[in-house]
N, C-alpha and C positions, 0 to 999 in steps of 0.2 A: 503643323497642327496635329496629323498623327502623329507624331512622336507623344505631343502632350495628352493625348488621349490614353496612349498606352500608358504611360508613365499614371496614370492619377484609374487606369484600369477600367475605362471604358470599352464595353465589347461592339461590335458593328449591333447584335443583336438585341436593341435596348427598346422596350414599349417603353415610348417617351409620354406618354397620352398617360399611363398606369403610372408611372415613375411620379410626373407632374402632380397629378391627384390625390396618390398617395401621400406625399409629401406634403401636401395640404390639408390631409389627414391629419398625419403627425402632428402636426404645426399646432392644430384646432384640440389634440389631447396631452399637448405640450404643457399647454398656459397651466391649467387649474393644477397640474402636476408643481410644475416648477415656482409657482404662488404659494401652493402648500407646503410644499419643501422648504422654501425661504422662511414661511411663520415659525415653520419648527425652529429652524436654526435660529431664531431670535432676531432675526433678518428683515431689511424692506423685501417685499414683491421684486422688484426692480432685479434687486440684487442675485436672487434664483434666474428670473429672467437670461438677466446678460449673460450669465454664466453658461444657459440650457443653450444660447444662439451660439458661444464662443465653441464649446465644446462638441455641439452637433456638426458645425460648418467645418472645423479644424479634423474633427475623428473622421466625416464622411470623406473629406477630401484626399486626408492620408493614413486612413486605421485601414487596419491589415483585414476588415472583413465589410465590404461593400453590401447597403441594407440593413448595416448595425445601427442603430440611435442612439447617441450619447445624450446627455444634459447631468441638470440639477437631480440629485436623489437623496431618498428619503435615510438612506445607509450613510452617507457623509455626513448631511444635515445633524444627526442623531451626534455623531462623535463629536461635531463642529459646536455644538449649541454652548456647553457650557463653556470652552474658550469666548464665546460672544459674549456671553452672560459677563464673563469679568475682565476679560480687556477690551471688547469692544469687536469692530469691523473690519479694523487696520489689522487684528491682530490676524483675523480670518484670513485676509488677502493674503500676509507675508507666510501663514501654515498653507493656504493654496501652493503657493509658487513652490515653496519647499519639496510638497510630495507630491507636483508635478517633476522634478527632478531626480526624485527617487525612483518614481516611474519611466522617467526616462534612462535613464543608468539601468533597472532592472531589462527593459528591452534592449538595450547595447549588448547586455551582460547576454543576452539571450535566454534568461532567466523562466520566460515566459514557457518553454519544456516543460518544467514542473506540475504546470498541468496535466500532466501525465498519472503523475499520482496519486490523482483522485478519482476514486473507485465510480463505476455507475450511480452505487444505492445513494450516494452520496448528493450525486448532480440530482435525481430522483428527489431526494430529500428537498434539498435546495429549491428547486423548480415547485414543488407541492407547497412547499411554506412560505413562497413568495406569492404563487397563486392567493394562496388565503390570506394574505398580507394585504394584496390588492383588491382583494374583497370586502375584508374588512373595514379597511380606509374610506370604501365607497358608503357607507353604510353611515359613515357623519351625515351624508346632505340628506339622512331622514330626518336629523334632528332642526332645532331651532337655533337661535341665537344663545340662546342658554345652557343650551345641551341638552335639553328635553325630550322628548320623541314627538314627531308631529302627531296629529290626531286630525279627524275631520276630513274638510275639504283640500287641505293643504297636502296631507298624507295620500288621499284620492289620486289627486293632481300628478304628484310627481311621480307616484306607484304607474299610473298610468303610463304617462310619458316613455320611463325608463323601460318597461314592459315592450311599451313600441319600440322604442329602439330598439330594442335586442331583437323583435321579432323582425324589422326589416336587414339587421345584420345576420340575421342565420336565414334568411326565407332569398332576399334576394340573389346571392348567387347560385342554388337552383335557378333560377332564370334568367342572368347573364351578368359575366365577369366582366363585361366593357367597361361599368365603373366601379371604384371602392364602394362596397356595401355603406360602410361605414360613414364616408363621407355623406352618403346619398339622407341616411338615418339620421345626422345632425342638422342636416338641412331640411329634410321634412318637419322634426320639430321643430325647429326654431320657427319653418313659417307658421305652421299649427299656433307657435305660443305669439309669434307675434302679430300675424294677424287677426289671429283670436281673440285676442287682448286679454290673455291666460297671467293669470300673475302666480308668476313662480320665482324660485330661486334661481338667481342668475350666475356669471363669471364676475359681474360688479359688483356682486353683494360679497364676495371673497376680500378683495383686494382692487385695489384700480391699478391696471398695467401699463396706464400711458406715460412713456416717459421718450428717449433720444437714445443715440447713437455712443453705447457701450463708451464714457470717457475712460482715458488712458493715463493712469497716475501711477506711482511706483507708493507700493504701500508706507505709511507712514510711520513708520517704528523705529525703534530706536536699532539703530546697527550693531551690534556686540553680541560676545557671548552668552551673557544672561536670556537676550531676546531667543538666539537659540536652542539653547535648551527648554525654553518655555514653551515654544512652538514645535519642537523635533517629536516631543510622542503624538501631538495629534496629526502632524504633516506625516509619521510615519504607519498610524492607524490609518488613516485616509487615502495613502497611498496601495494600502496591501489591503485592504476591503475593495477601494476602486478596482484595483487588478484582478483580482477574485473575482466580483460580482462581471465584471468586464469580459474575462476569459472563459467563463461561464456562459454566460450570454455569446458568447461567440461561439461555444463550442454545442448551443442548442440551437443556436441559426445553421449553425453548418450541418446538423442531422436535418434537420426541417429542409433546408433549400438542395443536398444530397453536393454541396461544394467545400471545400478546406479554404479556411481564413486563417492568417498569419497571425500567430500569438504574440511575438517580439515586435512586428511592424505594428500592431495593435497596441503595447506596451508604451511603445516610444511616442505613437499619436496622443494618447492619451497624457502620455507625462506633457507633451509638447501643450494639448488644449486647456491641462491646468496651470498651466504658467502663465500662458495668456490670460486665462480667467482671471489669476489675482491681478494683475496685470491691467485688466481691462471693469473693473470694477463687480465679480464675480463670487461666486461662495465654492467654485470649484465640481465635479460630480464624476461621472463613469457612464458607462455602459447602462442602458435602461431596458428591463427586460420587456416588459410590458409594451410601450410605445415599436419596438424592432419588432413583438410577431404582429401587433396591426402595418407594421410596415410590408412586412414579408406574406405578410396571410394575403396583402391588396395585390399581391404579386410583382412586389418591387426587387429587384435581386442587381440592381447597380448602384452606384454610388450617388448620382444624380438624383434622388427621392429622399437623401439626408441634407442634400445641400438645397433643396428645392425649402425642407423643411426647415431649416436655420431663416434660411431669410424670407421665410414667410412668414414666420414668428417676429424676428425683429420688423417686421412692416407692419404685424398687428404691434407693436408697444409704439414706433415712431407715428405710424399714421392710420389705423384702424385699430383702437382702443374703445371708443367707443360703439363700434359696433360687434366686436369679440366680448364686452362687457354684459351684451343683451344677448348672450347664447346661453339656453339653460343649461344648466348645471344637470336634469334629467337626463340629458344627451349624452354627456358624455361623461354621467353616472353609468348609462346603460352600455354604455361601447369598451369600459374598462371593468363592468362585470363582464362583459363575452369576453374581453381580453382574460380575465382568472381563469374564464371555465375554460379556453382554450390553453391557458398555459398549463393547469394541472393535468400530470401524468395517472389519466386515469387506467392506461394499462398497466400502473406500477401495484395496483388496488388487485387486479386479477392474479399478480405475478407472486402474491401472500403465500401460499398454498405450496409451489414452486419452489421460490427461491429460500435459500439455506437461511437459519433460522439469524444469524451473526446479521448477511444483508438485509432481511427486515428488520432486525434493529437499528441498524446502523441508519436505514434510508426514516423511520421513525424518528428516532432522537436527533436527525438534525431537521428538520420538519417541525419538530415541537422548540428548538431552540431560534431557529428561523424566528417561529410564531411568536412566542412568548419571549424571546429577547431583543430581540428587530436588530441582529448584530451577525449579517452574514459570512462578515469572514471567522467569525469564533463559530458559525455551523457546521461550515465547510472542514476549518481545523478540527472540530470536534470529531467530525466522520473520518476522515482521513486518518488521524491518531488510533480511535478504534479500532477502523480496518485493518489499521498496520498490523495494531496486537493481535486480532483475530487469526490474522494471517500468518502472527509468528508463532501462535499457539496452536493451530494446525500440521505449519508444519512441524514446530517441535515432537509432535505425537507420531510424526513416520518416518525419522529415522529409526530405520531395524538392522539388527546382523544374523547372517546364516553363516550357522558355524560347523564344521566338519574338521577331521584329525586325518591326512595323507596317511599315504604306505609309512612314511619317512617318520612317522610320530609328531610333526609338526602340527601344530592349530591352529587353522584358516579363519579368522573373524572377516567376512563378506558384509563391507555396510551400505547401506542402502538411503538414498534421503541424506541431506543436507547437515552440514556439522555446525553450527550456531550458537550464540548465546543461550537461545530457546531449547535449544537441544544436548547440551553439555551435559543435563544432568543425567539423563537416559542413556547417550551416547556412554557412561559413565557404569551404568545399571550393567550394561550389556558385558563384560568380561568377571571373568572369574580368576582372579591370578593366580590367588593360593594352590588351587586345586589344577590350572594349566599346564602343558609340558612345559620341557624347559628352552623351546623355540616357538614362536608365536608369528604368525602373520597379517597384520592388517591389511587388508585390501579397501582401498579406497575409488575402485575404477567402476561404481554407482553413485559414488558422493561426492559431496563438495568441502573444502575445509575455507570457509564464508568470511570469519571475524575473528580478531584478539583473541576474543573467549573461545572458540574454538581449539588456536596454536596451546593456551594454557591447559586446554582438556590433554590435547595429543601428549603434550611435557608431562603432565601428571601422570598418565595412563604409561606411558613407557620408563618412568621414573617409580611405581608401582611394581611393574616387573623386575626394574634392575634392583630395587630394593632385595626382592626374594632369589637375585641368581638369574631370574630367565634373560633370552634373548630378544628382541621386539623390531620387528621389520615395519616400515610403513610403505607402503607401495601404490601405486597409480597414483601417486599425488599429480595434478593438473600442474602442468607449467607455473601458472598463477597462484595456486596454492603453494606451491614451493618458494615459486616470489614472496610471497606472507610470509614462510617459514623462515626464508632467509633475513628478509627483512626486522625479523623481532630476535634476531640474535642478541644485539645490542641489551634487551631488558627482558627476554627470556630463555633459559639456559634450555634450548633446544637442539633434542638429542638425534642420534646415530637416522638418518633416514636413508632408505635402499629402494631404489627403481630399476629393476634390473629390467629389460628388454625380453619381453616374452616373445615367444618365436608366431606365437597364434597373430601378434600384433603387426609382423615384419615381411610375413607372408602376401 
């Protein structure tokens, strides 16, 4: 039995009392997520559902970051819709399973590193325009059946309601963490609305969640080549949005709880729980950012409070349906606005002033395309891309050479800063042939010689000098650099290079 504890990452030191709770939380801000999710996609309720228990229960038990919540989201849904629009359900299943397999190969691959190179402003961006994302969404149950804005008594009602909520979620833990704020907050109102005889908008008035036990059918399509291409761009969007939004999420649980969660073991759970989900009658999802900080904020930080959460969702759709149906929709209106305000980075607001004028852009534009495009892996690729150029175009500007003329008449070019495609052209700026002696020395023991464009700068530049007669040394090339150099023999005619051993070096 310890062995299986270790292995699935139970610590001896687990608030099993907060874990439980928690997990009932979740469960309780699951449903109208994963309801709404399914409508978008074109979807029964049902269908979000099975997907939100498949994926919760499969990622908590073996995703690479214990207190993360997976389900149904609103980023799949979005790419998912118009595949349902024209082939249907089946077609959804068979793109599930797909870019569950791609995410599982990309964690094999260990792919999930690449996380690495995306910048703060970027996760900053990201995390602010999903806050508003979650705001926003909440901002329907003002409306009516119509789309209208409420007015009157009915607007009163639920202004109120939502109002309490948030004030027992920020007010109670000043006064003790024993239990989720959160939880305590929906249960207040619901008995306010129900034994008040409050007529408000409910979880019934959405959708009806009552259904069984996730059946197991292998999607119904046709098997061939055609099917798969038809299905391979959106299993491959859905895969690399999931992973994104997923590793994301992981790597703002991991600042938040002060612990490191596994990007690849996270990778591979997740490919694993979208396979099942097609699988098991599912629309597929990731990582949810929203539902993991009410998970983390209740103070849940093992795995036990995701798996509490799957199958106390699948107990409301098999057997407590109608009484998850009679929970206002205020409630947990009010507990996914404290979730925006707690997920926006409002130190990112202070850091304006501060930080270089490229990372406020960069954390800005992907924050407005978050918003305005609800397509998170094109935010994230957005900022990333930027940054890069930013970052090539700074450095491009500092490589420099200090140049001096020895006893001996020779001319020392000293360069400084990195040799690049961003920098070949400057690198380029920097000598003077015509007017040079007729022995030259590059020094390269500040710099680096990085890329292609690079080796073709160094060929040109000593192909320059031999044009007019001079002699051209290149010196302190790196091991690695020299590897480069050698290696582009074959397709660039790269000339005379000299490392002689300086005595300052051997000493």
């Amino acid at each position: 039995m310890k062995k299986l504890f270790n292995l699935f990452d139970f610590k001896q030191k687990v608030d099993y009392k907060i874990e439980i709770m928690s997990g009932l939380t979740v469960a309780l801000a699951l449903v109208p997520e994963a309801v709404a999710f399914s409508l978008i996609a074109g979807l029964s309720p049902l269908t979000g559902l099975y997907a939100t228990f498949v994926m919760a229960l499969v990622t908590a038990i073996f995703g690479g970051r214990p207190g993360m919540i997976s389900g149904a989201t609103g980023a799949v849904a979005v790419v998912l819709v118009s595949l349902s629009k024209s082939h249907g359900v089946e077609y959804i299943f068979a793109a599930v399973v797909l870019a569950g397999i791609i995410q599982s190969l990309a964690g094999l691959f260990k792919l999930g590193k690449l996380m690495r190179l995306v910048p703060h402003p970027v996760i900053f961006g990201f995390v602010n325009g999903l806050a508003v994302i979650i705001f926003m969404s909440q901002l329907d149950q003002f409306k009516d059946a119509s789309g209208n804005w409420l007015t009157g008594s009915s607007l009163y009602i639920i202004l109120g309601l939502v109002v309490l909520t948030m004030l027992i979620i920020w007010l109670l833990p000043k006064l003790t963490r024993a239990v989720p704020a959160s939880l305590i907050a929906i249960l207040v109102v619901f008995g306010i609305v129900y034994f008040g005889g409050i007529s408000t908008k409910t979880v019934g008035d959405i959708a009806s969640i009552s259904g069984g036990f996730p059946p197991f059918h292998i999607p119904e399509v046709e098997f061939s080549l055609e099917t798969l291409m038809l299905i391979l761009p959106y299993s491959a969007i859905v895969a690399g949005v999931g992973l994104i939004e997923s590793l994301l999420t992981l790597n703002i649980v991991d600042e938040i709880t002060e612990t490191r969660g596994n990007g690849n073991k996270e990778a591979i759970a997740q490919g694993s729980a979208n396979i099942l989900s097609g699988f098991f009658s599912g629309m597929g999802g990731c990582a949810m950012l929203g539902q993991s900080l009410i998970n983390v904020s209740n103070g849940a930080r093992a795995r036990l409070s995701g798996i509490i959460a799957a199958i106390a969702l699948l107990a409301f759709v098999m057997f407590g349906s109608g009484l998850i149906e009679q929970l206002p929709m205020a409630a947990l209106t009010g507990l996914m606005i404290m979730v925006a305000i707690g997920t926006f980075e409002w130190a990112s607001l202070k850091t304006f002033k501060r930080m270089p004028k490229s990372d406020v852009l960069v954390m800005v534009l992907v924050t407005l395309v978050t918003i305005f495009l609800h397509n998170l892996a094109l935010a994230v690729l957005v900022g990333v891309i930027i940054a890069a150029l930013v970052f090539a175009w700074d450095n491009a500007k500092r490589i420099r050479a200090r140049k001096s003329i020895d006893e001996n008449g020779v001319k020392h070019y000293e360069i400084y800063g990195p040799l690049f495609f961003g920098s070949t052209t400057v690198f380029n700026d920097k000598f003077d042939v015509l007017n040079d002696p007729d022995e030259v020395i590059i020094d390269f023991k500040e710099s680096r010689v990085v890329d292609m464009s690079a080796i073709e700068a160094l060929n040109k530049i000593t192909e320059r000098y031999m044009k007019v007669g001079k002699k051209v040394h290149l010196k302190h090339l790196s091991p690695d650099c020299k590897n480069l150099l050698k290696n582009a023999e074959e397709i660039i005619d790269v000339n005379v290079i000299e490392d002689p051993n300086y005595k300052v070096l051997s000493d």
